[in-house]
Steps between C-alpha positions, in 0.01 A plus 500: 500500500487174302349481162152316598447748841444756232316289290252410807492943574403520146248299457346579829508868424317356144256396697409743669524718226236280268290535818512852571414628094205228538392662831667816521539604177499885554682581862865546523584232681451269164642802310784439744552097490470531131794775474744345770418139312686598198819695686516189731565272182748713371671478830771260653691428852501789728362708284143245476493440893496873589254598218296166653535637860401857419189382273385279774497822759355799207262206389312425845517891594376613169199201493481619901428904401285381157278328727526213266305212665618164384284177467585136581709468152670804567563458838658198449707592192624801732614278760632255303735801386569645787637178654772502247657772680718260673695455168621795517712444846818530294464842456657568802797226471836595714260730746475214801104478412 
């Protein structure tokens, strides 16, 4: 993954995080962001796109179960996120996908 894919993840997840303790301070989906924010920093190659990948799946099942109901800002911050998936399509290098 190059260097400013990650920076783009990182400040979306940010984002979202600054959103969520404004909006959401107390559920465990911002408990959640806010925890997987700092181990994605620490993070590189491989390593970063699979802890990205598996956040984006626990995050949006977790939010799902909490019941969390997001408004416009949030919504869009989540999206924004979400769309960055695609970064991570070299995960699966050498595999034909």
């Amino acid at each position: 993954m190059k260097d400013e894919d990650k920076t783009k993840i990182i400040n979306a997840v940010t984002n979202l995080s600054t959103a969520l303790k404004k909006y959401h301070p107390n559920t465990e989906t911002c408990n959640y962001v806010e925890i997987t924010l700092t181990e994605l920093k620490k993070k590189d190659g491989k390593a970063f796109t699979g802890a990205f990948l598996y956040f984006l799946t626990k995050a949006s099942m977790l939010r799902t179960s909490e019941n969390v109901g997001l408004n416009d800002t949030e919504s869009k911050l989540w999206h924004k996120m979400s769309a960055l998936k695609n970064l991570g399509n070299d995960f699966f290098f050498g595999m034909g996908l």
